[in-house]
C-alpha positions in Angstrom: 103.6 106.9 106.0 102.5 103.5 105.8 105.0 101.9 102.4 102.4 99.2 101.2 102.7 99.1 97.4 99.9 98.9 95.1 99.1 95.0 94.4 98.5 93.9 90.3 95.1 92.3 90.9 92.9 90.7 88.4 89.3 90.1 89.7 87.2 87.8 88.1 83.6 87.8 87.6 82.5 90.5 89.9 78.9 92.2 89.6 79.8 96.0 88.9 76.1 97.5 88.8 74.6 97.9 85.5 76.6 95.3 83.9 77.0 91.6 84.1 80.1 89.5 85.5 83.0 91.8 84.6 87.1 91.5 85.4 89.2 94.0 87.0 92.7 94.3 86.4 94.6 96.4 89.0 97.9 98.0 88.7 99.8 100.8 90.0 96.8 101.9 92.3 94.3 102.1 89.3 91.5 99.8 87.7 93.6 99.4 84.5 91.3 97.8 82.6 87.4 95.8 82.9 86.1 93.4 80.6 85.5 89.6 80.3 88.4 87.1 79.7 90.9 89.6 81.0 94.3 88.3 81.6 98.2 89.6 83.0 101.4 87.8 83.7 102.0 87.6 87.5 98.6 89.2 88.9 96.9 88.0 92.2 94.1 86.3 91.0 90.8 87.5 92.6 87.3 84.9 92.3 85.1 87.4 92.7 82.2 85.0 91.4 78.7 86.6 93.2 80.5 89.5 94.6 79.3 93.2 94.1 81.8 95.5 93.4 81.1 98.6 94.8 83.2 101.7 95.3 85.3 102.0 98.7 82.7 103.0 101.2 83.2 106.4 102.8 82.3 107.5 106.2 81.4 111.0 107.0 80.9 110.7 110.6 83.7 108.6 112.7 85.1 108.8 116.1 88.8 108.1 116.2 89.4 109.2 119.9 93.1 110.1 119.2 94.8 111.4 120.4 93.9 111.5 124.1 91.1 108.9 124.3 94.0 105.4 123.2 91.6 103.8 125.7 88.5 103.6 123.8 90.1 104.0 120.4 93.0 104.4 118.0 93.3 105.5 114.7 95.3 102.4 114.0 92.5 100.6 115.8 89.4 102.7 114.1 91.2 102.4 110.7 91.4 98.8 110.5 87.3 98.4 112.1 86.7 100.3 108.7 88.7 98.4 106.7 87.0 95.3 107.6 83.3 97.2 107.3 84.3 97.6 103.6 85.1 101.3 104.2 88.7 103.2 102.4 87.8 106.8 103.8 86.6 107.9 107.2 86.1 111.4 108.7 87.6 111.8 112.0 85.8 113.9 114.3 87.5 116.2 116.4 86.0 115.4 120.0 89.8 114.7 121.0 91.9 116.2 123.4 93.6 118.7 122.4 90.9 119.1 120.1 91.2 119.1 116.6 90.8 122.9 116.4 94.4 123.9 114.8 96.2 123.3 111.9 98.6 121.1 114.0 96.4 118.7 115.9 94.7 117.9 112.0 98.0 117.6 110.3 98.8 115.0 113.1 95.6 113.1 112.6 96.3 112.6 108.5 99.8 111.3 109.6 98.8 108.8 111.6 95.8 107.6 109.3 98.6 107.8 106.4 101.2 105.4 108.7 98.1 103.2 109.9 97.8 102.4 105.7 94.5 101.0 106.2 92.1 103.9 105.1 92.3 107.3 104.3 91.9 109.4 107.5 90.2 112.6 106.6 90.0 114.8 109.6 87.0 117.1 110.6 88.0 120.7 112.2 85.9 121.8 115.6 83.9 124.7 114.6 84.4 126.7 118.1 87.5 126.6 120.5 87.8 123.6 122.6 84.0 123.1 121.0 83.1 125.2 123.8 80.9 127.5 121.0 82.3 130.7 122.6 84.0 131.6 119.8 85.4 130.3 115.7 88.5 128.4 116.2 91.5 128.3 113.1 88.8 127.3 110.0 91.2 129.0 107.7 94.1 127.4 109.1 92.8 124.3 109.1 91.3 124.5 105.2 94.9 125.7 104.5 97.0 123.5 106.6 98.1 119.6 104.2 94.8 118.2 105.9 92.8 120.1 103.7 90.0 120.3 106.3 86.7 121.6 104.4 84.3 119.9 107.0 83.6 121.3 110.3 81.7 120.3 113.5 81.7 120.1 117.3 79.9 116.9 117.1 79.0 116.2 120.8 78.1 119.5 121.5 75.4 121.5 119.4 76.5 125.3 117.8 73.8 126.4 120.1 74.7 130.2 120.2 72.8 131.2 116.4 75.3 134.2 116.2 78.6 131.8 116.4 76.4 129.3 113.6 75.9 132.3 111.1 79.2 133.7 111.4 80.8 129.8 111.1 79.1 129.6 107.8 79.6 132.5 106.3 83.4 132.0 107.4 83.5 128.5 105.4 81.3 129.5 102.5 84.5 131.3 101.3 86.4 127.7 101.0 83.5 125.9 100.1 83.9 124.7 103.4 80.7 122.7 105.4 79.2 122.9 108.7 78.0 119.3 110.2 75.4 120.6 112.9 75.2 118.2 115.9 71.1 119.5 116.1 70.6 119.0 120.0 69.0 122.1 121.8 71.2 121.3 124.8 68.2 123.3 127.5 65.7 120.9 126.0 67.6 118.0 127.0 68.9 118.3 130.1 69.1 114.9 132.4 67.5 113.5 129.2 68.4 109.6 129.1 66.6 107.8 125.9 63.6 109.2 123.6 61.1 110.7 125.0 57.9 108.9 124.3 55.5 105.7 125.7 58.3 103.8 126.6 60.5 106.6 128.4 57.0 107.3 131.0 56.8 103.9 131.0 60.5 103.1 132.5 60.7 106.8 134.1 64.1 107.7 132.6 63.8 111.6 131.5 63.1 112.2 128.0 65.1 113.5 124.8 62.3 115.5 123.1 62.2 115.2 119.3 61.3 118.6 119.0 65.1 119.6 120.4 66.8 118.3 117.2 64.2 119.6 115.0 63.9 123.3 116.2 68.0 123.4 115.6 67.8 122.0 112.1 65.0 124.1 111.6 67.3 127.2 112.7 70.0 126.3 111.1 68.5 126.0 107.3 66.8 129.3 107.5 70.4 130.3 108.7 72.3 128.5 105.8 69.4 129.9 103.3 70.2 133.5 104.4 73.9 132.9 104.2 74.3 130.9 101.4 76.2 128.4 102.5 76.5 124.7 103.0 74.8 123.2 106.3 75.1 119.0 106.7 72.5 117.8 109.3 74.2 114.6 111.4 72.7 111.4 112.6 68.9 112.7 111.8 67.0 110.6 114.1 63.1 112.1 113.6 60.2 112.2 111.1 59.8 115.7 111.8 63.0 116.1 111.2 63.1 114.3 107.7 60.1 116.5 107.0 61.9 119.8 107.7 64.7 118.6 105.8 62.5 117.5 102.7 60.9 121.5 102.9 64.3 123.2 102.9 65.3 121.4 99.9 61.9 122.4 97.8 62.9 125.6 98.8 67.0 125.4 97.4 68.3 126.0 100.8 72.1 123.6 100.5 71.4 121.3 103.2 72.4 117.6 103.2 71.7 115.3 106.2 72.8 111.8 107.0 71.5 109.1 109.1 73.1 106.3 111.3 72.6 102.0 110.0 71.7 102.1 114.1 68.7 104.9 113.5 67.2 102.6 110.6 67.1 99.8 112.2 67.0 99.9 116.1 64.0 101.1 118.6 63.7 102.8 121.6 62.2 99.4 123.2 64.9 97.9 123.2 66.0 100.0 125.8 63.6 97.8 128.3 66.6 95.9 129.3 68.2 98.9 130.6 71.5 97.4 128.1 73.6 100.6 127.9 74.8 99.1 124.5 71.7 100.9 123.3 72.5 104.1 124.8 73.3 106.8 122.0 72.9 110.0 121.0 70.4 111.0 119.4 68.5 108.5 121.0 66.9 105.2 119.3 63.6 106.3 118.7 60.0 105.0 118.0 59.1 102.7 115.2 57.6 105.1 112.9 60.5 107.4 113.2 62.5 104.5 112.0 59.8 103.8 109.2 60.3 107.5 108.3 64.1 108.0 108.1 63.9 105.1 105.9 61.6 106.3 103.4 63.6 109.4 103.5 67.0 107.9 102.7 65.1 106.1 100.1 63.6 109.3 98.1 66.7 111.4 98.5 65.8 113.5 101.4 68.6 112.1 103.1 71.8 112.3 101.5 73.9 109.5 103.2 74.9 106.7 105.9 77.2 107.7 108.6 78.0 105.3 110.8 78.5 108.0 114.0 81.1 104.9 115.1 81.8 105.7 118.7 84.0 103.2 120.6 83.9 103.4 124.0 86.2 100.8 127.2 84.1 98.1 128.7 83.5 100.2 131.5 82.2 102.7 130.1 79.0 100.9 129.2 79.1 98.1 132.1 77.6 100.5 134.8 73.9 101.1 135.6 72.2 102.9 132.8 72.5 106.7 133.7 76.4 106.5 134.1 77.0 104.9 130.9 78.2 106.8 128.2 76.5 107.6 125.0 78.0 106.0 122.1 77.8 102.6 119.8 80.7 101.1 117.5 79.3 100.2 113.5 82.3 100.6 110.9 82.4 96.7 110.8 78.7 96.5 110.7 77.3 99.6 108.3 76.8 98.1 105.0 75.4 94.7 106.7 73.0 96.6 108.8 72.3 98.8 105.4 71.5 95.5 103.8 68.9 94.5 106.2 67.2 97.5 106.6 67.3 98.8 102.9 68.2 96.5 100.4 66.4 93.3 101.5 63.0 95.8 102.0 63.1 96.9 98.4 63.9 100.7 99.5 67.3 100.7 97.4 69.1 98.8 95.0 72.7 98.1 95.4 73.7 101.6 92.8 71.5 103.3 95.8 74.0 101.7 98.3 76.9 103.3 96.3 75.5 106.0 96.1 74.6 107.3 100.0 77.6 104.9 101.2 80.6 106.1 99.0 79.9 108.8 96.2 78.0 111.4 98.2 79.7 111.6 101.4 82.8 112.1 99.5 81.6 114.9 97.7 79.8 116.7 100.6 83.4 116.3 102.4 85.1 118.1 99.0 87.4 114.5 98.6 88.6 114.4 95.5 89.6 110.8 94.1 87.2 109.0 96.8 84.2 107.6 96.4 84.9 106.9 92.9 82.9 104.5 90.4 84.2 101.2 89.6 85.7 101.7 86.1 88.9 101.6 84.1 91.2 104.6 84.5 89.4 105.1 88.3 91.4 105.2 91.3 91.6 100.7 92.6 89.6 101.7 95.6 86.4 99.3 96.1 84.8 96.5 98.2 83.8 93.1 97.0 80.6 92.4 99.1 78.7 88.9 99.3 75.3 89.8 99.8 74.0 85.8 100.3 75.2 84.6 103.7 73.2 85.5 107.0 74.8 84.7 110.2 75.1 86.4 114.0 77.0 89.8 114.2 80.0 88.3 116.8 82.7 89.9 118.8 84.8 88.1 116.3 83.2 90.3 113.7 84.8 93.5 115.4 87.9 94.6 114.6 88.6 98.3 117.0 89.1 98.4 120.3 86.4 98.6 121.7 83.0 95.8 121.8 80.0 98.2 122.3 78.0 97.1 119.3 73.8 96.9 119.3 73.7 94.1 116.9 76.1 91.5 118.9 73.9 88.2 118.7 71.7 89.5 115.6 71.5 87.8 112.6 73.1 90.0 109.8 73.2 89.5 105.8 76.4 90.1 104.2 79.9 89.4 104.3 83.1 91.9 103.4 85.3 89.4 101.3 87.6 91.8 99.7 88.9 95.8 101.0 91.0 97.1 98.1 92.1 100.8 98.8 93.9 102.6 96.0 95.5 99.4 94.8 96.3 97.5 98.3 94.7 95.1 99.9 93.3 95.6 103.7 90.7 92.6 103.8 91.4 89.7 102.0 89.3 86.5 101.7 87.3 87.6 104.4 90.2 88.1 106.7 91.7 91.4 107.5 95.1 91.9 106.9 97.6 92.2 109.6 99.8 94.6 107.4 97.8 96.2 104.4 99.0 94.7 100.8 101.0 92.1 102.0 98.4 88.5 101.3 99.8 85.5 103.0 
């Protein structure tokens, strides 16, 4: 377990929404105390002058890739990309190997998030064996084991078989466990290689249908709705899918969805250049599917950001365009890319940004003491964010272990100045820390 000690802070002048410049004072893990003029013997002084404060940013939807994958990705490595994105809690998802299917292979995970010290590593349980979807793997184990697991998915694969789906969330409903549905109809998207649509017939890669995410999350909230149980959409991609979404919730059905910073900003034309850095799944799709997924993040249809961060080695994506793997990196980049695509369009303010970056996804994952506002007696766990600077998204910028961002080259708003999780420093300045809470 990592032994930083909670820092006494005292940050001046920060922009807390709904309020005007206000001071922090930090000690013992907790925001002691705000006001103006604060003061305290021997605290690290913070100028926080035109910063927001906003709670630490939380992550449903992260690839670790340990254990078994070290090559793309460690949670060492993944925990301190976050940290530098502005992010205390991610959600591991259990595309490992083993997979994270038992009580053991998740009690590992939160060990090495908790020695790593830079975020709170939350792990997700697979829904199905091996997240083969043949048949339930340990949910009770895992929602019983010290990792408190109470979301599940085989993110990468779909629960394609509608038997296995209704019986997973009947089986979590007695937890108050989730199901997050990777909504791919895996026959409809066979050899599929980018969206299906002008550009696809145009280049004549095969295409990925939108109708093959949106008959599954059709499925599955007529399944949730007759169960009674909790369904979380990932990485909606579609504006049928956003509508579908919209109509299960006029109807009460307990569905929440999220959607990736790369989905509301990114097109399928820029896969032109056959750059496998663009290569994900779901796919980047067409302009007025990224129009739509914005308007619904921006009237509540969708719940949350997820970054879907998915590192991948060099190799992996420098090979010809059909070899490469799926996958893009964005902890470092989410709240930027957020910004751009949200903020500085007038869709949401920054309480809006708080809100589908850091207090929702911690209450769809069941986290309690995450995601929490920034106010006295609350857990010290926030991110001081200047929202005035513009400059190119670097290799510099990236802080994991692998480089396959989209945005490398694009001019971003937004800088991370300041990571505090529960009391301890992991970006400071600007600058992540080498070892968290210990400030040169």
């Amino acid at each position: 377990m990592s032994h930083a000690t909670p820092q006494t802070l005292l940050v001046r002048g920060a922009r807390v929404e709904g309020q005007d410049a206000t001071d922090l004072l930090v000690r013992e893990g907790v925001i002691a105390e705000t006001g103006s003029g604060l003061s305290h013997a021997g605290a690290t002084v913070v100028d926080a002058d035109g910063l927001l404060a906003l709670p630490g940013l939380v992550d449903l939807h992260v690839h670790l890739r340990e254990p078994g994958y070290e090559a793309s990705e460690t949670i060492l490595t993944g925990s301190r990309a976050a940290a530098a994105g502005g992010f205390t809690t991610v959600f591991a998802m259990p595309n490992t190997s083993p997979v994270a299917d038992t009580a053991g292979v998740v009690e590992q995970e939160l060990a090495l998030g908790e020695a790593a010290g830079y975020v709170h590593v939350q792990p997700i349980g697979a829904v199905t064996v091996g997240q083969k979807g043949e048949r339930l793997a340990e949910l009770g184990a895992m929602a019983d084991s010290r990792a408190r697991v109470r979301v599940f998915s085989d993110d990468g694969f779909c629960v394609f078989d509608p038997l296995i789906m209704r019986r997973a969330l009947e089986y979590v409903k007695a937890f108050d466990g989730v199901i997050a549905q990777h909504a791919q109809d895996p026959r409809l998207t066979e050899g599929a290689q980018m969206n299906e649509g002008a550009v696809s017939a145009e280049l004549g890669l095969t295409g990925w249908p939108a109708v093959a995410e949106e008959s599954i999350i059709a499925r599955d909230v007529l399944l949730a709705e007759h169960v009674g149980s909790r369904l979380h959409v990932c990485h909606l991609s579609t504006a049928g899918s956003v509508d579908i979404i919209r109509w299960a919730k006029k109807r009460g059905v307990n569905v929440t969805a999220e959607v990736t910073p790369h989905h509301l900003l990114l097109t399928d034309e820029l896969v032109r250049d056959y750059d496998a850095r663009f290569k994900v799944n779901p796919p980047l799709r067409r302009e007025e599917d990224v129009m739509a997924v914005r308007e619904g993040l921006a009237d509540g249809t969708i719940d949350i950001v997820a970054t879907d961060h998915a590192p991948h080695p060099a190799e992996a994506k420098a090979c010809e365009w059909a070899a490469a793997a799926n996958g893009m990196v964005g902890l470092e980049s989410a709240l930027r890319v957020v910004q751009q695509a949200m903020v500085d369009t007038g869709l949401l303010d920054w309480a809006d940004v708080a809100r589908v970056m850091s207090t929702t996804p911690a209450r769809i994952g069941r986290l309690d003491g995450h995601g929490t506002p920034v106010a006295a007696g609350q857990p010290a766990s926030f991110t001081l964010y200047d929202p005035r600077p513009s400059r190119t998204f670097a290799v510099d910028d990236l802080r994991g272990r692998s480089k396959n961002s989209p945005y490398l080259g694009r001019e971003l708003p937004g800088e991370v100045r300041w990571t505090v999780r529960s009391g301890i420093p992991t970006v400071a300045d600007g600058a992540l820390l080498e070892t968290p809470g210990v400030l040169a």
